[in-house]
Backbone as ProteinMPNN parsed JSONL, in Angstrom:
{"seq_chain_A": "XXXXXXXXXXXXXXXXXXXXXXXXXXXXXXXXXXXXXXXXXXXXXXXXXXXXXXXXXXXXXXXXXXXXXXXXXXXXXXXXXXXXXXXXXXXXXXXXXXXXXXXXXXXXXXXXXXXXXXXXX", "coords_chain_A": {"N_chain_A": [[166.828, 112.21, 57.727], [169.969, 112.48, 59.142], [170.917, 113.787, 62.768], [171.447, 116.378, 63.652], [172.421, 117.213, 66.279], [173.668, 115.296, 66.627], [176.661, 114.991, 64.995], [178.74, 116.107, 66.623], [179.74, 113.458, 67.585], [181.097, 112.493, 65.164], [184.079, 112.313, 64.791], [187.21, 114.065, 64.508], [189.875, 113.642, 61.892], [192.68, 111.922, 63.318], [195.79, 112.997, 64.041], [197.61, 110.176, 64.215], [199.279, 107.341, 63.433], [197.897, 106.261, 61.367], [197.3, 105.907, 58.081], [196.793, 108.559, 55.404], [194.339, 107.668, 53.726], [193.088, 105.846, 55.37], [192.305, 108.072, 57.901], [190.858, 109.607, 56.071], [188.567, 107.98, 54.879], [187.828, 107.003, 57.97], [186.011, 109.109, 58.855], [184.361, 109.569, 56.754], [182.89, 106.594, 57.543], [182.433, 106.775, 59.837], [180.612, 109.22, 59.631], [178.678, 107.679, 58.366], [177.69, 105.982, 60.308], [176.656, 107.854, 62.57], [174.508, 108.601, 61.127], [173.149, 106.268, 60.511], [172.545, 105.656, 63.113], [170.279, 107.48, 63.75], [168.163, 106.672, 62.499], [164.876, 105.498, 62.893], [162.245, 103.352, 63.846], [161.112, 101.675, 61.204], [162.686, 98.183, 59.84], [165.14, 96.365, 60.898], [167.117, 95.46, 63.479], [170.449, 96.111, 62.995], [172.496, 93.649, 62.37], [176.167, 92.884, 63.221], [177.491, 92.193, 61.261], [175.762, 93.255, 58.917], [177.028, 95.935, 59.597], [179.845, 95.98, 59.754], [179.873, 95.632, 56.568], [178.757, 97.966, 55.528], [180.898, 99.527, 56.518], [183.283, 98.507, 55.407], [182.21, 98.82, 52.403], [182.095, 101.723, 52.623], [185.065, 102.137, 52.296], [186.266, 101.071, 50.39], [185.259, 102.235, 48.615], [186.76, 104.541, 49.342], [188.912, 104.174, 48.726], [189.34, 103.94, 45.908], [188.041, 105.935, 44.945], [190.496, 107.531, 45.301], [192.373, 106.708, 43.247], [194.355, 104.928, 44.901], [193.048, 102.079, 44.825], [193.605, 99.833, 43.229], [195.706, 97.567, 43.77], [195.531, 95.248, 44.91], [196.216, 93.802, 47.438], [197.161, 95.954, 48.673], [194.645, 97.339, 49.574], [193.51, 95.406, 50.356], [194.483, 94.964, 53.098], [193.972, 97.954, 54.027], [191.247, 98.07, 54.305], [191.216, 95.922, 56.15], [192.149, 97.454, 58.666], [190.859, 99.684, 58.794], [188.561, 98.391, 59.594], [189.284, 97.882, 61.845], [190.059, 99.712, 63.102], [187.736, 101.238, 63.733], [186.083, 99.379, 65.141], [184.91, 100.291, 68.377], [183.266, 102.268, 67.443], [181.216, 101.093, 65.436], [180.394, 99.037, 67.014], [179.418, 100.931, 68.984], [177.546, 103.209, 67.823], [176.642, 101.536, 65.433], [175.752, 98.638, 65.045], [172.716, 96.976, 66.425], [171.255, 98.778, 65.996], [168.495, 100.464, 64.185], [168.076, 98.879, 60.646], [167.101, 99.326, 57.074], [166.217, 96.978, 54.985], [166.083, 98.315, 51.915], [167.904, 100.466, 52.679], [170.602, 99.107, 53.106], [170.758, 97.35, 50.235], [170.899, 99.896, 49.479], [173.485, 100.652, 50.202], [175.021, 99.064, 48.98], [175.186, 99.108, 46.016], [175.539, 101.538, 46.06], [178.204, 104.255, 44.357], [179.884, 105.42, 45.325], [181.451, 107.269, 48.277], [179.275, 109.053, 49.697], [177.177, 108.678, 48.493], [176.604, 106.232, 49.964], [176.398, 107.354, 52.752], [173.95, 109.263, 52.065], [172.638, 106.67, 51.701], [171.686, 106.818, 53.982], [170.019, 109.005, 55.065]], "CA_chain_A": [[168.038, 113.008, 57.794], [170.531, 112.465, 60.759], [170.595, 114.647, 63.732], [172.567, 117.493, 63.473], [173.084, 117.28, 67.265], [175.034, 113.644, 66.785], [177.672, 115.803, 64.514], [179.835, 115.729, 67.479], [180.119, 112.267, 67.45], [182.428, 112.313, 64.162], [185.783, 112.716, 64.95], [188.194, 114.74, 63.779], [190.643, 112.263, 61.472], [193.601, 111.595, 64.201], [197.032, 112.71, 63.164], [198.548, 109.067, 64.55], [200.121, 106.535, 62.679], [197.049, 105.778, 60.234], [197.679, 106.402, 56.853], [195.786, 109.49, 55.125], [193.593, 107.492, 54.043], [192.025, 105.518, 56.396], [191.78, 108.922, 58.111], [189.922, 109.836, 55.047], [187.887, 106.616, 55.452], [187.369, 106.684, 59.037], [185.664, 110.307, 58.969], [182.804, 108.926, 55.905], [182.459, 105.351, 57.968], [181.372, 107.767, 61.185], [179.098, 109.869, 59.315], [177.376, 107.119, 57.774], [177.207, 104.914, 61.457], [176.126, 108.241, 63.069], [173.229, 108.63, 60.925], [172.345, 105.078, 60.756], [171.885, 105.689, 64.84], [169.056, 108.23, 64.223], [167.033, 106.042, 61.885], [163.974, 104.743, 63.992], [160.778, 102.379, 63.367], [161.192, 100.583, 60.614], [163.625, 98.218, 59.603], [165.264, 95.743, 61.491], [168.118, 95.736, 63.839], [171.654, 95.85, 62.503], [173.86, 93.018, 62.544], [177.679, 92.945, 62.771], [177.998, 91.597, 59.654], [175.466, 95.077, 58.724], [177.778, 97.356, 60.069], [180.957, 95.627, 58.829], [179.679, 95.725, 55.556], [178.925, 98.971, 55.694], [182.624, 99.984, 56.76], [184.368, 98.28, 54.129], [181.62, 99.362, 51.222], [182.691, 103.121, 52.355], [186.645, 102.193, 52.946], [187.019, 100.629, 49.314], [184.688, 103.722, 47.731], [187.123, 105.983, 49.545], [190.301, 104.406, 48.112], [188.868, 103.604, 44.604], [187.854, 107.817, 44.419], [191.787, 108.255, 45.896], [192.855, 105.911, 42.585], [195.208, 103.488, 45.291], [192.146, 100.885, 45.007], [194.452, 98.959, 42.256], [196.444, 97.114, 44.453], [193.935, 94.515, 46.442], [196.812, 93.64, 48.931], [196.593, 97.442, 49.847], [192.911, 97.666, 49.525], [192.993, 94.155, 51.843], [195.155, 95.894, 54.227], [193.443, 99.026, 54.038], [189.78, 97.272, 54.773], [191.154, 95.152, 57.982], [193.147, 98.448, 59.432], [189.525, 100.566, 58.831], [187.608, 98.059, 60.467], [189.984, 97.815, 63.298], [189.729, 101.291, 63.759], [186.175, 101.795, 63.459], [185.258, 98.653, 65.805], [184.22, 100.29, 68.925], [182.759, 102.903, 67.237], [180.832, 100.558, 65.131], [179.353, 98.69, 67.722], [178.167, 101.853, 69.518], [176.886, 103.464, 66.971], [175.291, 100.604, 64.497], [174.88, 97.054, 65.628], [171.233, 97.127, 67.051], [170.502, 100.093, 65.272], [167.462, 99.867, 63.129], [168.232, 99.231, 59.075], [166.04, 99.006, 56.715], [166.813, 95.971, 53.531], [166.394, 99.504, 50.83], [169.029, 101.498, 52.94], [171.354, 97.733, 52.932], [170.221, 97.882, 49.151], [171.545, 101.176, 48.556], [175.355, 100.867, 50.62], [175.713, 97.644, 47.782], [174.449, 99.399, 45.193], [175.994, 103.134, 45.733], [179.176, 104.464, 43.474], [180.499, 106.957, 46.249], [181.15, 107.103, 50.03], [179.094, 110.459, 49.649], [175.794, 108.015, 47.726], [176.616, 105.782, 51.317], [175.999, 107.932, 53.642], [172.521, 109.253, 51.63], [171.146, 106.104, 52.201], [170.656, 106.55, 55.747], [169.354, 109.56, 55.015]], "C_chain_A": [[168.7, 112.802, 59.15], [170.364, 113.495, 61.537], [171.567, 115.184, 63.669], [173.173, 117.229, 64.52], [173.959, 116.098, 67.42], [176.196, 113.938, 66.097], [179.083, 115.661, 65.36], [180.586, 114.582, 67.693], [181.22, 111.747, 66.501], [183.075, 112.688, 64.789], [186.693, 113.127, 63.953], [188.999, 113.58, 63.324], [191.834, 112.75, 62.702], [194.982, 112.153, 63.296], [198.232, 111.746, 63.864], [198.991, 108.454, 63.247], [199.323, 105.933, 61.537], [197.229, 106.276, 59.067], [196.174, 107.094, 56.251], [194.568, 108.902, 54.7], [192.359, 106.045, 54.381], [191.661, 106.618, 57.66], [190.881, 109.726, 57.527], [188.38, 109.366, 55.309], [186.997, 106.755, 56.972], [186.08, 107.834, 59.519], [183.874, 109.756, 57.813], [182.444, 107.981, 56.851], [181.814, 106.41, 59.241], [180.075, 107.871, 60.882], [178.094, 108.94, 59.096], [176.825, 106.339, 59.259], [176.495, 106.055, 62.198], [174.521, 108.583, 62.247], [172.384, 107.038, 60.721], [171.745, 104.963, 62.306], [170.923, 106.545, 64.809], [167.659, 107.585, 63.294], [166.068, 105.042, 63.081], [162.693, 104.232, 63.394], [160.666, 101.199, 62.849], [162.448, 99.422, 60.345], [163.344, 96.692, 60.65], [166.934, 95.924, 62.49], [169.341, 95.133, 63.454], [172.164, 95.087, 62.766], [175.322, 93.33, 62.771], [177.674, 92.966, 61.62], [177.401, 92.772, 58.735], [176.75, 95.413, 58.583], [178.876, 97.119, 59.78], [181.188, 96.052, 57.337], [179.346, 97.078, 55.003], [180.197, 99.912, 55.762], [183.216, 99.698, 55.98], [183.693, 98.646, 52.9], [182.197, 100.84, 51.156], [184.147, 103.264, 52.078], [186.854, 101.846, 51.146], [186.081, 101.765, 48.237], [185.705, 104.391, 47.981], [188.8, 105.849, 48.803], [190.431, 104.105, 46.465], [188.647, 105.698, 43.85], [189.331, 108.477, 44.573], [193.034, 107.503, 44.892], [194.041, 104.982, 43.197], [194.24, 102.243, 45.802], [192.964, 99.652, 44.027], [194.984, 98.036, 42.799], [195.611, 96.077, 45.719], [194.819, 94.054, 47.104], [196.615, 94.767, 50.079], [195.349, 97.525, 50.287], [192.771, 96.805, 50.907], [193.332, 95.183, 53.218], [194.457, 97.063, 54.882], [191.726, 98.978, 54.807], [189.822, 96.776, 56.74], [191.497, 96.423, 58.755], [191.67, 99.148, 59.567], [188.659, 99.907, 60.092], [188.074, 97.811, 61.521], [189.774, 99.002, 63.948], [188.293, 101.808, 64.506], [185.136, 100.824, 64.469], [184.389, 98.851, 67.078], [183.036, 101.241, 68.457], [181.097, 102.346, 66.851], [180.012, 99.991, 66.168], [178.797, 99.86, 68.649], [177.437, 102.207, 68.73], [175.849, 102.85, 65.584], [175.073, 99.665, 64.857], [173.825, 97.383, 66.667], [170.704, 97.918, 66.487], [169.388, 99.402, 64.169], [168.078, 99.998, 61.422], [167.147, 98.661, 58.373], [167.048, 97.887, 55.395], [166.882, 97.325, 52.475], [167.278, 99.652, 51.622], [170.521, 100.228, 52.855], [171.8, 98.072, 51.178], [171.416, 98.479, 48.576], [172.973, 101.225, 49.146], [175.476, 99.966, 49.412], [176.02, 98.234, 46.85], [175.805, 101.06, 44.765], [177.779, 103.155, 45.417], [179.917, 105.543, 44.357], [180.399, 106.824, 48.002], [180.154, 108.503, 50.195], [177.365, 109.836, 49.822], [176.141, 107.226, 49.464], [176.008, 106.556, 51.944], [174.279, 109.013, 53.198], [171.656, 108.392, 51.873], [170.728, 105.82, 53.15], [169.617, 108.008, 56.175], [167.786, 109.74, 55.032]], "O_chain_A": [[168.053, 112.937, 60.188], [169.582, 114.328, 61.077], [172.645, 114.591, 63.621], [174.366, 116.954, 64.389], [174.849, 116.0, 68.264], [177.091, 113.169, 66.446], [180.168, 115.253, 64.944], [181.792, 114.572, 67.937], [182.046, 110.881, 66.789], [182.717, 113.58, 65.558], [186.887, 112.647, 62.836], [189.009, 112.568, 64.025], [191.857, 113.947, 62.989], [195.194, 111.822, 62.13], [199.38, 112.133, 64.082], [199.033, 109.053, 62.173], [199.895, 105.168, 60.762], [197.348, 107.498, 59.146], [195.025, 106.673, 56.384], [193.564, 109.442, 55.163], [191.35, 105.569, 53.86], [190.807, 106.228, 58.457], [190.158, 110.483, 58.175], [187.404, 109.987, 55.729], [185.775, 106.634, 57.063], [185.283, 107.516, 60.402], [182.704, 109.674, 58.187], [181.378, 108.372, 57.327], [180.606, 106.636, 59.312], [179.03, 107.336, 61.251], [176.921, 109.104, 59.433], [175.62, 106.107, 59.356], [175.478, 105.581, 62.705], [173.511, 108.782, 62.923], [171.167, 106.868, 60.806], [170.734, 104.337, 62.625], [170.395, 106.621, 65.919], [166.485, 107.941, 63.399], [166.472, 104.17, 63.85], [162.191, 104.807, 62.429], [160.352, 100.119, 63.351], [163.486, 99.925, 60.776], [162.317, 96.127, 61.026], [167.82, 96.599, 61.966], [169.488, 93.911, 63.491], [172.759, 95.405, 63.796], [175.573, 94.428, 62.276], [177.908, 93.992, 60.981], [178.138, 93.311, 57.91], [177.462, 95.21, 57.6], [179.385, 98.16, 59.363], [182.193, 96.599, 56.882], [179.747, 97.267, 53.854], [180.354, 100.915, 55.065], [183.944, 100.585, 55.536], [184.529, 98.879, 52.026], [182.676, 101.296, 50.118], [184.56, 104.346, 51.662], [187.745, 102.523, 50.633], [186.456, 101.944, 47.078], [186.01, 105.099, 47.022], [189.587, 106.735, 48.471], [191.519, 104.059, 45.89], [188.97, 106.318, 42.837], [189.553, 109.618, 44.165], [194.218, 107.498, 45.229], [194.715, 104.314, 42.413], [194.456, 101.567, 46.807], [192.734, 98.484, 44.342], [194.69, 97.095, 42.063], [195.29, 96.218, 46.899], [194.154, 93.487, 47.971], [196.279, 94.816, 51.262], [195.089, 97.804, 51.458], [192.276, 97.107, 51.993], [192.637, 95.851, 53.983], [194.361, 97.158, 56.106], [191.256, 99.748, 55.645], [189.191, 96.981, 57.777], [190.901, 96.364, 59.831], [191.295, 99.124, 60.739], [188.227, 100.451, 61.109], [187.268, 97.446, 62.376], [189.393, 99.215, 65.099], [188.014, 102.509, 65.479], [183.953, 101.082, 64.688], [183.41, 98.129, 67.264], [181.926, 101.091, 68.967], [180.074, 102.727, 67.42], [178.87, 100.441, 66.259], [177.654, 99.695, 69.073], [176.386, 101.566, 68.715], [174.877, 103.33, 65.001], [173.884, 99.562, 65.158], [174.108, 98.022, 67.68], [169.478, 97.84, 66.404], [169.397, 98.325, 63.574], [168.482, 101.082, 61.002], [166.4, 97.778, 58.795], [168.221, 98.047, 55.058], [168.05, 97.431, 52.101], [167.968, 98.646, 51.455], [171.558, 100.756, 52.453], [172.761, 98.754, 50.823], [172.331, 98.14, 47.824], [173.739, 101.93, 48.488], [176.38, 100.408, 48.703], [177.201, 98.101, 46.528], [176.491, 101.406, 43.803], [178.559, 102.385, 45.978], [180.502, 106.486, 43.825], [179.487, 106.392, 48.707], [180.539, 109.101, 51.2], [176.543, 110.166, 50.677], [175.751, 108.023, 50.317], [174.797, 106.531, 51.726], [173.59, 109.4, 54.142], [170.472, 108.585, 52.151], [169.844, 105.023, 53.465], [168.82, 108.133, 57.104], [167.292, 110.86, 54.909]]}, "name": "protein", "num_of_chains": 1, "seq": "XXXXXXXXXXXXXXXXXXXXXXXXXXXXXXXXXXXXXXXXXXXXXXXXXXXXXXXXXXXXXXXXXXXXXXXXXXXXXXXXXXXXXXXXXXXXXXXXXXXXXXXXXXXXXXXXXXXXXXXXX"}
């Protein structure tokens, strides 16, 4: 289970120039990078290419549950703008971090940015 006390670490969604939602978006991609930072032992340490993959598995759950996933120019759009957002975050919070191949697995795998962020649970 993540650490309650890393909570702080999400950020409030921004009310700048990002569209609702990749403020949507950017708020799940947190949660799930702040609890991937309290997983410890096993595993191996996160890649980029991890923690990328990670970001756009939650970003195209969150606009697929918000029915403007139809449109894969938006979706494209919507993906690069997330992970632009999300890049320093991203590397503080997951590249090096320990993952395990199941919790990998289960971001591929899971039907929900909600099922994401469970499997770092």
């Amino acid at each position: 289970m993540a650490d309650p006390k890393l909570r702080h670490l999400v950020p409030e969604p921004s009310r700048s120039r990002r569209s609702w939602a990749l403020r949507a978006t950017f708020g799940c991609a947190s949660a799930a990078l702040v609890a991937l930072s309290s997983i410890a032992g096993c595993g191996h340490p996160a890649s980029v290419t991890e923690c990328e993959e990670i970001v756009e598995r939650i970003t195209r759950l969150e606009l697929d549950e918000r029915q403007i996933g139809k449109d894969p120019n938006a979706v494209a759009a919507e993906v690069a703008e997330t992970k632009t957002a999300m890049r320093d975050r991203m590397m503080k919070d997951c590249v090096g971090r320990r993952v395990t191949n199941r919790a990998m697995r289960c971001v591929r795998e899971a039907t929900s940015s909600k099922k994401v962020e469970a499997c770092f649970d």
